[in-house]
ZAFIFI-788783 format. One record per residue (C-alpha): residue in one letter; chain; x, y, z. Coordinates in steps of 0.1 Angstrom, whole numbers, plus 5000, padded with zeros to 4 digits. Each point is the difference from the previous one (the first is absolute). Example, Ala and Ser with C-alpha at 12.3 -4.5 7.8 and 13.67 -1.06 7.14 Angstrom:
# residues 2
<node code="A" unit="A" east="5123" north="4955" up="5078"/>
<node code="S" unit="A" east="5014" north="5034" up="4993"/>
This chain:
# residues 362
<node code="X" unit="A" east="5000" north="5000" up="5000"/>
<node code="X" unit="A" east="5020" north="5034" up="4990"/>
<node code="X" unit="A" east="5001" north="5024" up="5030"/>
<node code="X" unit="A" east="4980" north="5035" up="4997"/>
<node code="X" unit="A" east="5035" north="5015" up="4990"/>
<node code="X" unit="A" east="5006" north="4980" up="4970"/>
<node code="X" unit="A" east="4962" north="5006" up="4989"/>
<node code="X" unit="A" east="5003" north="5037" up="5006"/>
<node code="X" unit="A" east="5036" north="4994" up="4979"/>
<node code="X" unit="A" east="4974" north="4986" up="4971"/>
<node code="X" unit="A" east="4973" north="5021" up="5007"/>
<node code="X" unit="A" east="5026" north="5033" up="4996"/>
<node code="X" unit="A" east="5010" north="4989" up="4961"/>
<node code="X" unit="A" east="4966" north="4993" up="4991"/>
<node code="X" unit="A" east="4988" north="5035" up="5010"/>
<node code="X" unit="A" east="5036" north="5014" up="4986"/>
<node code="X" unit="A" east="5005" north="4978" up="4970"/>
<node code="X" unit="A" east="4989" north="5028" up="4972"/>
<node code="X" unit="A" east="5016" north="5034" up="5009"/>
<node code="X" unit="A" east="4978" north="5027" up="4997"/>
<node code="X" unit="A" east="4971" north="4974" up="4996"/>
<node code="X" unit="A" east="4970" north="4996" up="5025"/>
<node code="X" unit="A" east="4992" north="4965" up="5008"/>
<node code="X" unit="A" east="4964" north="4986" up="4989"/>
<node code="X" unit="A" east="4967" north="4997" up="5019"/>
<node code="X" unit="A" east="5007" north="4964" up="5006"/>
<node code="X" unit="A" east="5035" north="5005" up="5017"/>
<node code="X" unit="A" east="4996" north="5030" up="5013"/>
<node code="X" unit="A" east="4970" north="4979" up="5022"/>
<node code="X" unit="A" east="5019" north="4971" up="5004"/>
<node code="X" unit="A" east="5028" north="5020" up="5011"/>
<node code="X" unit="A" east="4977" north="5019" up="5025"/>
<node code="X" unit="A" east="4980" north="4968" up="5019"/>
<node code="X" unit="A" east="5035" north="4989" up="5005"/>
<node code="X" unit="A" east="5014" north="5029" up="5018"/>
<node code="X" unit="A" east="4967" north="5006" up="5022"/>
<node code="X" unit="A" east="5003" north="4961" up="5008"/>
<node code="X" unit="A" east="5028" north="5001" up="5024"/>
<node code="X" unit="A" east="5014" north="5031" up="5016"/>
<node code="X" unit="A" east="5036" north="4983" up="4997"/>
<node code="X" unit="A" east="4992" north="5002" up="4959"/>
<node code="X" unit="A" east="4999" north="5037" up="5003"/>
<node code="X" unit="A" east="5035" north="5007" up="5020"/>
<node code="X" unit="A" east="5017" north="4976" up="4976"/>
<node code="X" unit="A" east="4983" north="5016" up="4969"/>
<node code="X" unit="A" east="5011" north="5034" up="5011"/>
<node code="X" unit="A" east="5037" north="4988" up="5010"/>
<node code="X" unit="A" east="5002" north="4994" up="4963"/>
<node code="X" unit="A" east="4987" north="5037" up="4991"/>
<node code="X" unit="A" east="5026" north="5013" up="5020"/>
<node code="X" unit="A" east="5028" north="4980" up="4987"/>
<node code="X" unit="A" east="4983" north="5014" up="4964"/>
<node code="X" unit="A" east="5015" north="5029" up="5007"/>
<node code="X" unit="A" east="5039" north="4989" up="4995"/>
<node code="X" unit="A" east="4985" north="4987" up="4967"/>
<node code="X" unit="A" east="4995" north="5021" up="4971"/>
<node code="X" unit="A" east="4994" north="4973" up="4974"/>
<node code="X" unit="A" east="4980" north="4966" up="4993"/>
<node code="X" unit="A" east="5030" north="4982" up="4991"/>
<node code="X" unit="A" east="5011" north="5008" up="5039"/>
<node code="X" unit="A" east="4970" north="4989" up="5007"/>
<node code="X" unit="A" east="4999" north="4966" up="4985"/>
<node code="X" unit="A" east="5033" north="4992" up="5012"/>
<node code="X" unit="A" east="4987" north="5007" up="5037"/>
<node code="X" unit="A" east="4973" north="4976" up="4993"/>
<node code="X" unit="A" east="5029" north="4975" up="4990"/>
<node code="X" unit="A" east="5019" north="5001" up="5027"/>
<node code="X" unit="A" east="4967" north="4997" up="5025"/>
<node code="X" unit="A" east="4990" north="4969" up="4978"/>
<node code="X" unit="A" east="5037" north="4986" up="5003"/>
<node code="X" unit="A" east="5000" north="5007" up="5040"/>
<node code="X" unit="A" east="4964" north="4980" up="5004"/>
<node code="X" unit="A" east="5012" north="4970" up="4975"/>
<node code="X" unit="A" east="5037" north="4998" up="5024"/>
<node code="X" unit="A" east="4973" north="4995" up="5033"/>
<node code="X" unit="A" east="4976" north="4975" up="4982"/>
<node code="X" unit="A" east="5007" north="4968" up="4994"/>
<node code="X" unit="A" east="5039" north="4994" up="4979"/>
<node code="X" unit="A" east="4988" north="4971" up="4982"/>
<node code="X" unit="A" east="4971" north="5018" up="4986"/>
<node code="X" unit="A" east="5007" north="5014" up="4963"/>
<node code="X" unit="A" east="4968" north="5012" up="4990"/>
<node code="X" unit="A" east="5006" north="5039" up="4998"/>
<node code="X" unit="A" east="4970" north="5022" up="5004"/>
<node code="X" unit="A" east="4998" north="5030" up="4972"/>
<node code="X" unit="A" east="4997" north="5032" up="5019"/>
<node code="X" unit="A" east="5006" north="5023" up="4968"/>
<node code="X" unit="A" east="4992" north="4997" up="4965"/>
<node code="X" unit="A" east="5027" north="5019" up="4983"/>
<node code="X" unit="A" east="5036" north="5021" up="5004"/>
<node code="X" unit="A" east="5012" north="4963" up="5016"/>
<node code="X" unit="A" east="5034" north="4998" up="4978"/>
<node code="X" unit="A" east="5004" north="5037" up="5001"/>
<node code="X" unit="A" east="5004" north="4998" up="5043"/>
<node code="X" unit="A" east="5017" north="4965" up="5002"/>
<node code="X" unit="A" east="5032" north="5018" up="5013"/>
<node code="X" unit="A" east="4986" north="5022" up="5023"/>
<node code="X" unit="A" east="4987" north="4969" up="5023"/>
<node code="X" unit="A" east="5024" north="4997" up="5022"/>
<node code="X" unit="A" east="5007" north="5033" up="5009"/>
<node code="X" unit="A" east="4963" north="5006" up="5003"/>
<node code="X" unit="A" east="4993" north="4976" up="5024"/>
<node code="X" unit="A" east="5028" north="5009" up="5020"/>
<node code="X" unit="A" east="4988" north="5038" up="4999"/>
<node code="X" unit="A" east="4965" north="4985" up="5011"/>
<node code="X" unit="A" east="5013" north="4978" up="5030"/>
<node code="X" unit="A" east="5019" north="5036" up="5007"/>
<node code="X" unit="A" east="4969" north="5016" up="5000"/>
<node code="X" unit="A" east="4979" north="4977" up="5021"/>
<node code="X" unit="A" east="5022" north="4999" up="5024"/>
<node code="X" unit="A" east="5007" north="5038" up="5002"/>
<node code="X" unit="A" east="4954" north="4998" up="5003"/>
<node code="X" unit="A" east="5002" north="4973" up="5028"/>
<node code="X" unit="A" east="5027" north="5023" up="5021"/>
<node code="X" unit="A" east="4982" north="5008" up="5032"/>
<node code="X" unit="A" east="4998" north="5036" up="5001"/>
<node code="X" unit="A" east="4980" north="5000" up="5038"/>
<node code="X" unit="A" east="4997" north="4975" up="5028"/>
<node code="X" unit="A" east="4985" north="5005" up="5033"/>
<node code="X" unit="A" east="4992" north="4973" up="5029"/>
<node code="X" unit="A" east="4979" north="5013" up="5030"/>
<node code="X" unit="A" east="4982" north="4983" up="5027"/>
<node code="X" unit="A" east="4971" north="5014" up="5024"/>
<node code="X" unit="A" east="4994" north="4993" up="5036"/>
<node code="X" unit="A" east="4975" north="4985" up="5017"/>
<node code="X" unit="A" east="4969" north="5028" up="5000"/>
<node code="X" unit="A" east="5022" north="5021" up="4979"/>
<node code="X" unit="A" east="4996" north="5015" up="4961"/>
<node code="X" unit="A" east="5020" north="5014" up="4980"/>
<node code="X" unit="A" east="5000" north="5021" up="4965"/>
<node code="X" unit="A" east="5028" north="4995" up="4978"/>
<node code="X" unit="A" east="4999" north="5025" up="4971"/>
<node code="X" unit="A" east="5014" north="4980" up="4971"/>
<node code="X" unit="A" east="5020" north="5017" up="4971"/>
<node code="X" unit="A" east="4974" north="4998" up="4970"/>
<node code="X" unit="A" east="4978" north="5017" up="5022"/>
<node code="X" unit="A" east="4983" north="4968" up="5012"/>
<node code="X" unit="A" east="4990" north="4998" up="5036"/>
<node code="X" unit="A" east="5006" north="4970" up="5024"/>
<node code="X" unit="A" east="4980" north="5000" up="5035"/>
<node code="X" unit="A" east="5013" north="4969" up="5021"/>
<node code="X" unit="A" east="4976" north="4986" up="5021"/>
<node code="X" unit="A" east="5012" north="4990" up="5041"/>
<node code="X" unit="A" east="5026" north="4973" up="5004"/>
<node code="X" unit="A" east="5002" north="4995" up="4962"/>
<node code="X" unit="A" east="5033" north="4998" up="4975"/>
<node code="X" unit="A" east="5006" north="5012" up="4968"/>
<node code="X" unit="A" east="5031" north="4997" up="4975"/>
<node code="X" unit="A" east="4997" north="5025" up="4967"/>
<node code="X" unit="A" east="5018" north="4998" up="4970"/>
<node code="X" unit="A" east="4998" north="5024" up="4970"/>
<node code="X" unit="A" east="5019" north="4994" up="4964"/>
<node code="X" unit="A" east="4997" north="5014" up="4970"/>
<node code="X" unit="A" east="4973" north="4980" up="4986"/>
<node code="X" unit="A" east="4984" north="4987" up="5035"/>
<node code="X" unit="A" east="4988" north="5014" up="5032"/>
<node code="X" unit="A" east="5001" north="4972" up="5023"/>
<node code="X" unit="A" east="4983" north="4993" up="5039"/>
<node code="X" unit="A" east="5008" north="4971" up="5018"/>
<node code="X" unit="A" east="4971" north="4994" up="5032"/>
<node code="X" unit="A" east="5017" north="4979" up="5025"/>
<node code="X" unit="A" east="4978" north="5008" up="5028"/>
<node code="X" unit="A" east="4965" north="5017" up="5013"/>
<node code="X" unit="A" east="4985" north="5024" up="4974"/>
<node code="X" unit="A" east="5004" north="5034" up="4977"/>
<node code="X" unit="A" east="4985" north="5025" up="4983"/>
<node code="X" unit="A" east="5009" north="5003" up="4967"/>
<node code="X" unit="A" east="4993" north="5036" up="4980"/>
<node code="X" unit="A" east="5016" north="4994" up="4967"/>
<node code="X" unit="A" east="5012" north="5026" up="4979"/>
<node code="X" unit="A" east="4989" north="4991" up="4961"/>
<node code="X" unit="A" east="5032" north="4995" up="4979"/>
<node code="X" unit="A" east="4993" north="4975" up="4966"/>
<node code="X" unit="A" east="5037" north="4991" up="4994"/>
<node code="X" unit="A" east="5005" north="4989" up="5037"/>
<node code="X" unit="A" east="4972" north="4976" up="5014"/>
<node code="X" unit="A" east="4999" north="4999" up="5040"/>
<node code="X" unit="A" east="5002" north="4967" up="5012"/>
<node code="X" unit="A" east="4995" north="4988" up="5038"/>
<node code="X" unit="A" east="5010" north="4962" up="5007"/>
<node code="X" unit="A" east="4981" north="4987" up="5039"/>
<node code="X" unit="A" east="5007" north="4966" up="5004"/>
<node code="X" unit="A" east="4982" north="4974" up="4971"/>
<node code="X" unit="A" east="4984" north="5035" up="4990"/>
<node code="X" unit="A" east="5012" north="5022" up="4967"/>
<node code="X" unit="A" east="4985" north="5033" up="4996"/>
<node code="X" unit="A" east="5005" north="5023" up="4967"/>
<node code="X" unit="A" east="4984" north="5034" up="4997"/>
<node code="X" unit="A" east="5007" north="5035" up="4980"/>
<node code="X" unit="A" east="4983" north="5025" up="5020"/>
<node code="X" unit="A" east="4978" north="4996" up="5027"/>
<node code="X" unit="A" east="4991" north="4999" up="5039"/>
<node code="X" unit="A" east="4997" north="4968" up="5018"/>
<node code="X" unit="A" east="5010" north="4981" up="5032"/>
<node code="X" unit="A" east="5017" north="4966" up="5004"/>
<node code="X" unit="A" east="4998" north="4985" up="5029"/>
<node code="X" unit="A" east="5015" north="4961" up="5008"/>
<node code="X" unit="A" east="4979" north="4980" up="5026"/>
<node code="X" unit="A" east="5008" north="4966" up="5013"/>
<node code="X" unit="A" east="4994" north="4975" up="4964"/>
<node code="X" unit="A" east="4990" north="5030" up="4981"/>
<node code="X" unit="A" east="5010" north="5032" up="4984"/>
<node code="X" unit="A" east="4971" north="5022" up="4995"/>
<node code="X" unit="A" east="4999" north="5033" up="4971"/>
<node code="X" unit="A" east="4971" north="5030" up="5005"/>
<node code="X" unit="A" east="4999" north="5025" up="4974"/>
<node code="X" unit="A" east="4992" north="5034" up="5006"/>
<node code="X" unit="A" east="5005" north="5013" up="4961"/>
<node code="X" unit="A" east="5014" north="4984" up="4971"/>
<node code="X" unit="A" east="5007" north="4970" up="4991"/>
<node code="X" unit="A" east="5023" north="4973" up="5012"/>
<node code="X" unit="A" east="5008" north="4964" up="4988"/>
<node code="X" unit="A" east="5001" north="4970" up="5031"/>
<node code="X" unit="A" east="5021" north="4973" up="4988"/>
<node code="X" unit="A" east="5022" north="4966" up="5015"/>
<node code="X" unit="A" east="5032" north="5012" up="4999"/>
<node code="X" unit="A" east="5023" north="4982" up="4970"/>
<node code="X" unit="A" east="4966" north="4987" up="4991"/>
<node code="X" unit="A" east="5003" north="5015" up="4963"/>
<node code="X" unit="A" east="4976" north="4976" up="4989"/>
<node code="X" unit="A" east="4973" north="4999" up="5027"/>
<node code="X" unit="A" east="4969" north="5021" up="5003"/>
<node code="X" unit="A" east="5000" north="5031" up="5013"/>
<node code="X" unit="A" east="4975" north="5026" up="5013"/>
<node code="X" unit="A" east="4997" north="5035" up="4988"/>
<node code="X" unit="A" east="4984" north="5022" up="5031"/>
<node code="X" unit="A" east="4986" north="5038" up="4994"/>
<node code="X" unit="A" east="4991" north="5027" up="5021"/>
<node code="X" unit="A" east="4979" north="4987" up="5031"/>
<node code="X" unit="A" east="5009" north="4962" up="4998"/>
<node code="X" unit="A" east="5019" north="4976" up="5023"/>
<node code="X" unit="A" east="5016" north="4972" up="4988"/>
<node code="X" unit="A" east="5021" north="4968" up="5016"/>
<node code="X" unit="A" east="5026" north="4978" up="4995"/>
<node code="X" unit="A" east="5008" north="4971" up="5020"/>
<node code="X" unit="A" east="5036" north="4999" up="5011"/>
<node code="X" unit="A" east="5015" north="4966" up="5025"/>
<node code="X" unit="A" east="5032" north="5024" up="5004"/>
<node code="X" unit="A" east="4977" north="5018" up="5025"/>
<node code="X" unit="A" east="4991" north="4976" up="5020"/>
<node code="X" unit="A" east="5028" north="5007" up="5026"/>
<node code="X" unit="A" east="4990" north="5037" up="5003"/>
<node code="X" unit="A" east="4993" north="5018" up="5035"/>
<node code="X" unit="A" east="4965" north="4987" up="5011"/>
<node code="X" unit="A" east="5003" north="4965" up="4984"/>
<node code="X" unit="A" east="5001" north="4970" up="5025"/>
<node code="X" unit="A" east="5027" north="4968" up="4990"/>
<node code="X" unit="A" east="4977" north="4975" up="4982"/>
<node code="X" unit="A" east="4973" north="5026" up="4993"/>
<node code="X" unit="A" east="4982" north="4991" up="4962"/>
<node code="X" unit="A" east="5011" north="5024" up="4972"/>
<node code="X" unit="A" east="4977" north="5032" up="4995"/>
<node code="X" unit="A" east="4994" north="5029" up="5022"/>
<node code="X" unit="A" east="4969" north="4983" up="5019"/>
<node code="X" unit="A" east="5014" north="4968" up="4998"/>
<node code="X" unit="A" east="4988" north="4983" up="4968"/>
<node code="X" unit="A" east="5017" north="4989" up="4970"/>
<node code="X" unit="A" east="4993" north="5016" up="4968"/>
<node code="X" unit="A" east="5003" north="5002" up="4965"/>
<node code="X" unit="A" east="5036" north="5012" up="4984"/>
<node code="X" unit="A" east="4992" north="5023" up="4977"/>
<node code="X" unit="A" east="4986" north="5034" up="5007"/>
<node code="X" unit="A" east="4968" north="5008" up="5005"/>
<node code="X" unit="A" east="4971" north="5033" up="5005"/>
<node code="X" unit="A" east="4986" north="5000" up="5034"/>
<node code="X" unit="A" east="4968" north="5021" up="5009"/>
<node code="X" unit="A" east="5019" north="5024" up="5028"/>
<node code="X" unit="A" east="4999" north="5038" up="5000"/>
<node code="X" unit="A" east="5034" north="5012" up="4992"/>
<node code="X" unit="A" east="4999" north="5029" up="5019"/>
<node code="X" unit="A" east="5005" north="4982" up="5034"/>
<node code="X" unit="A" east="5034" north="4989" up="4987"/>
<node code="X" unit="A" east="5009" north="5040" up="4997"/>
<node code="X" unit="A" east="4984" north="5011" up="5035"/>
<node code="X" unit="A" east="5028" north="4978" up="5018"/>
<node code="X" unit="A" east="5032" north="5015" up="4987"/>
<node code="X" unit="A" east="4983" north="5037" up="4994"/>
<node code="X" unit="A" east="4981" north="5002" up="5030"/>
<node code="X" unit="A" east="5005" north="4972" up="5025"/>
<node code="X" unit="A" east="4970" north="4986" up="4995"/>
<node code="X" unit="A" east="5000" north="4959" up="5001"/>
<node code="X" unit="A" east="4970" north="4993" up="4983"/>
<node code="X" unit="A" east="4993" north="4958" up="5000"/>
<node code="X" unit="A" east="4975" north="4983" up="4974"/>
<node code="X" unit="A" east="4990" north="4969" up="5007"/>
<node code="X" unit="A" east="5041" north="4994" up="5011"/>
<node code="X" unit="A" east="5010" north="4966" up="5013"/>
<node code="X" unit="A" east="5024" north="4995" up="5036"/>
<node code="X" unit="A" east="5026" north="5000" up="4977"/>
<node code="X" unit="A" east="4992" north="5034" up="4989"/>
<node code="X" unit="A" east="4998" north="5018" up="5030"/>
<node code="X" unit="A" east="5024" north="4988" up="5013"/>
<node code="X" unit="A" east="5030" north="5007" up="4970"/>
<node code="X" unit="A" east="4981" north="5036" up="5001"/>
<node code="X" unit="A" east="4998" north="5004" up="5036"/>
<node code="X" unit="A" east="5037" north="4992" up="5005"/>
<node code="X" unit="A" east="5015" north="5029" up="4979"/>
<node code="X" unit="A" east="4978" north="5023" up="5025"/>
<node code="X" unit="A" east="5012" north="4985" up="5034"/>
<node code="X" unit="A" east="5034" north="4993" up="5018"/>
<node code="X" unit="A" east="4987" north="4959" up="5009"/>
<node code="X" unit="A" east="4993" north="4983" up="4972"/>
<node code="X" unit="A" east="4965" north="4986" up="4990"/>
<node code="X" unit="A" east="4996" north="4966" up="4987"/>
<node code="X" unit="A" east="4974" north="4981" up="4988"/>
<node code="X" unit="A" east="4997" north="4957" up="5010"/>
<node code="X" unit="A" east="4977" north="4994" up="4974"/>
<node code="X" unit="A" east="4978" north="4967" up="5007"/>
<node code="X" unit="A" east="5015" north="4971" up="4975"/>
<node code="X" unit="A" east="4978" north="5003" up="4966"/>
<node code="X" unit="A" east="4982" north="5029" up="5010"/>
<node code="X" unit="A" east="5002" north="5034" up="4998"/>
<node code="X" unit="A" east="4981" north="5010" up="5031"/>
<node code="X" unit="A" east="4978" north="5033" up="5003"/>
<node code="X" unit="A" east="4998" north="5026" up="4976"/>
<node code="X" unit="A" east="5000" north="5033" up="5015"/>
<node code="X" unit="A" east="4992" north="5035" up="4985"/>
<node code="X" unit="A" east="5010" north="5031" up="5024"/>
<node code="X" unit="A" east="5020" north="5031" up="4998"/>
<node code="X" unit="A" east="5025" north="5011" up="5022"/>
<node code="X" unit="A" east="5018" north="5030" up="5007"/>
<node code="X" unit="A" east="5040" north="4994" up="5003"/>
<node code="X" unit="A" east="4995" north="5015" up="5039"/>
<node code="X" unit="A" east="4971" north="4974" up="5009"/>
<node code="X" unit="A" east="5019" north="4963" up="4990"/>
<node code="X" unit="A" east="4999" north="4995" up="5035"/>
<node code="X" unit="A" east="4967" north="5006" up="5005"/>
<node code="X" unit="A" east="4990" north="4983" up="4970"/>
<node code="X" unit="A" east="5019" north="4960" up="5012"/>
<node code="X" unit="A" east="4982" north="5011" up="5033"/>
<node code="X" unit="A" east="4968" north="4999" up="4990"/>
<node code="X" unit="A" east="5006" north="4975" up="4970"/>
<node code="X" unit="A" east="4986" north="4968" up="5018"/>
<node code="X" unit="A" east="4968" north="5021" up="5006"/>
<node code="X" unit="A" east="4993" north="5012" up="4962"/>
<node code="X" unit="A" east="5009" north="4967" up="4985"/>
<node code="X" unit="A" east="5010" north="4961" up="5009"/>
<node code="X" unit="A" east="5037" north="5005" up="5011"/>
<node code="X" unit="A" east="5021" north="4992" up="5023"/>
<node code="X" unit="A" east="5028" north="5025" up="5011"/>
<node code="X" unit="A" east="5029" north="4981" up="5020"/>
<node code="X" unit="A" east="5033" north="5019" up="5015"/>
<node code="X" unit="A" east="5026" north="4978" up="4995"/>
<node code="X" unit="A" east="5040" north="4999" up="4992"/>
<node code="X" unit="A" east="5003" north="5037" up="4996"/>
<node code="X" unit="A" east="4969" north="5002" up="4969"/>
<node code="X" unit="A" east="4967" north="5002" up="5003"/>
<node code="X" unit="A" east="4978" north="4971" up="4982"/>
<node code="X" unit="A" east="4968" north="4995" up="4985"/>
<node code="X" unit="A" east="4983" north="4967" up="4994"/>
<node code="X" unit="A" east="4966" north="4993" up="4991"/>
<node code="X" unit="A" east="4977" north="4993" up="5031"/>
<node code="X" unit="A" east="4996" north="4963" up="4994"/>
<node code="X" unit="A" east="5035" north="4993" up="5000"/>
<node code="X" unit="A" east="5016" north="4989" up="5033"/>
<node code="X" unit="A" east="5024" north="5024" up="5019"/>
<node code="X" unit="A" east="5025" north="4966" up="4998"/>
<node code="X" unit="A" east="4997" north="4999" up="4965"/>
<node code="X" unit="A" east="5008" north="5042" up="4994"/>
<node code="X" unit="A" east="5036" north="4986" up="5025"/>
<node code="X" unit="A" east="5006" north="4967" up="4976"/>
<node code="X" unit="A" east="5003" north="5026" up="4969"/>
């Protein structure tokens, strides 16, 4: 399968082959579907336009086109001789300008792939912070979360490791922003959006604009394109060990497996803004699992949830102000069937029905 750079490559010398020329109805359509299909189609495409500047004529052209056809062949299969015509004319005219081609192009992607900015900031626990970010995008961190940021020429690049974030995206076609959480990839232009990775799962709101949920190095799997006003999900295992999950606790925030691939879920997606903006925890029909990850980047003792074995207990919908967690686990076992235990420095939630000696067995 050729990667979205050697199809922009193509794309670039149908749209270019005659100078001066525009291209037909039927390319010109063809041409746009595939760039609105994938924002990653876009940066490639422009990369190319830039590069069109060093070149003043098709023959340079073409010869750019060879050498991105000669550097896909070298990492496809050696045995392999079938050669896949990516230009129709000019090929014996630019036969000796191959090699020094490609090695311009390796030059140049590399020189494109140079990180140009990099920040790595963690939050404490009840603490947010707003990192101004150099395209003019902004970055709130929600509490006791961690970030890593990388920017290239090509690329702007997030990394989630922990807890949540706001995302305001400045828009900027050649240079899609990208956030990685977990099993979770996330691509967007411009737009306004949280992230926010719970115990099993990594769930997206969108404010404005559009943004693509994805598996991460899952090029060929589903994914989910969310607009203003939708939540979406991802299940993610690599979140299972995150604050507020008990050892042995089922996969998913409230316990429960779940599908792999991303899916729309009926929440409103303002709650997801009202935590980091205002300090408002708003819960919807949230499992022990939960509250108890969301709890713990509020409070010095961790919560954790002992989830009952294939269950996910109670489903609770509250909201809390960020000065009332304690008087929310207080009056938890009245408002809903929980148990809240003290135990071994953390505080622990069960579901009534299961046994305070099986909450010390987990």
């Amino acid at each position: 399968m050729s990667t979205p750079r050697e199809e922009a490559a193509r794309w670039f010398i149908r749209m270019h082959r005659d100078a001066g020329a525009r291209p037909g109805a039927a390319d010109a359509a063809a041409w746009r579907r595939w760039m609105d299909a994938d924002p990653r189609h876009a940066a490639e495409y422009a990369a190319f336009e830039a590069l069109w500047q060093d070149f003043d004529s098709t023959p340079r052209t073409e010869a750019l086109a060879t050498a991105v056809d000669t550097a896909a062949r070298q990492r496809r299969d050696t045995r392999s001789n079938a050669r896949r015509a990516i230009i129709t004319r000019g090929v014996l005219g630019v036969a000796g300008l191959g090699t020094a081609g490609l090695l311009a192009w390796r030059g140049w992607l590399e020189w494109q792939d140079t990180t140009v900015f990099a920040l790595a900031r963690d939050s404490a626990i009840g603490e947010r912070i707003v990192l101004n970010l150099p395209d003019a995008s902004v970055l709130t961190l929600g509490p006791a979360s961690r970030i890593a940021t990388r920017y290239t020429r090509r690329q702007r690049a997030v990394v989630l490791e922990q807890g949540e974030a706001l995302f305001d995206v400045a828009r900027d076609a050649g240079r899609p922003f990208t956030i990685a959480a977990g099993q979770a990839r996330i691509t967007v232009l411009g737009t306004r959006f949280t992230v926010n990775r719970l115990p099993g799962l990594v769930r997206v709101s969108v404010e404005h604009g559009t943004v693509r949920l994805a598996v991460k190095g899952g090029d060929g799997e589903p994914s989910l394109l969310l607009q203003a006003g939708e939540v979406g999900e991802l299940p993610d295992e690599s979140a299972g060990a995150a604050p507020g999950a008990a050892p042995g606790a089922a996969p998913g925030a409230d316990g429960a497996h779940a599908s792999p691939l991303p899916r729309r879920v009926q929440r409103d997606a303002r709650d997801s803004f009202s935590s980091i903006e205002r300090g408002l925890i708003v819960f919807d029909s949230a499992g022990l699992g939960e509250i108890a990850a969301t709890l713990s980047r509020w409070r010095r003792q961790p919560v954790c949830a002992a989830v009952a074995d294939g269950t996910g207990g109670p489903r609770i919908t509250a909201a809390v102000q960020r000065a009332d967690v304690e008087s929310f686990l207080d009056a938890l076992p009245r408002i809903a069937a929980v148990r809240v235990q003290e135990r071994d420095g953390a505080t622990w939630l069960a579901p009534r029905s299961t046994a305070p000696e099986k909450i010390r067995k987990n």
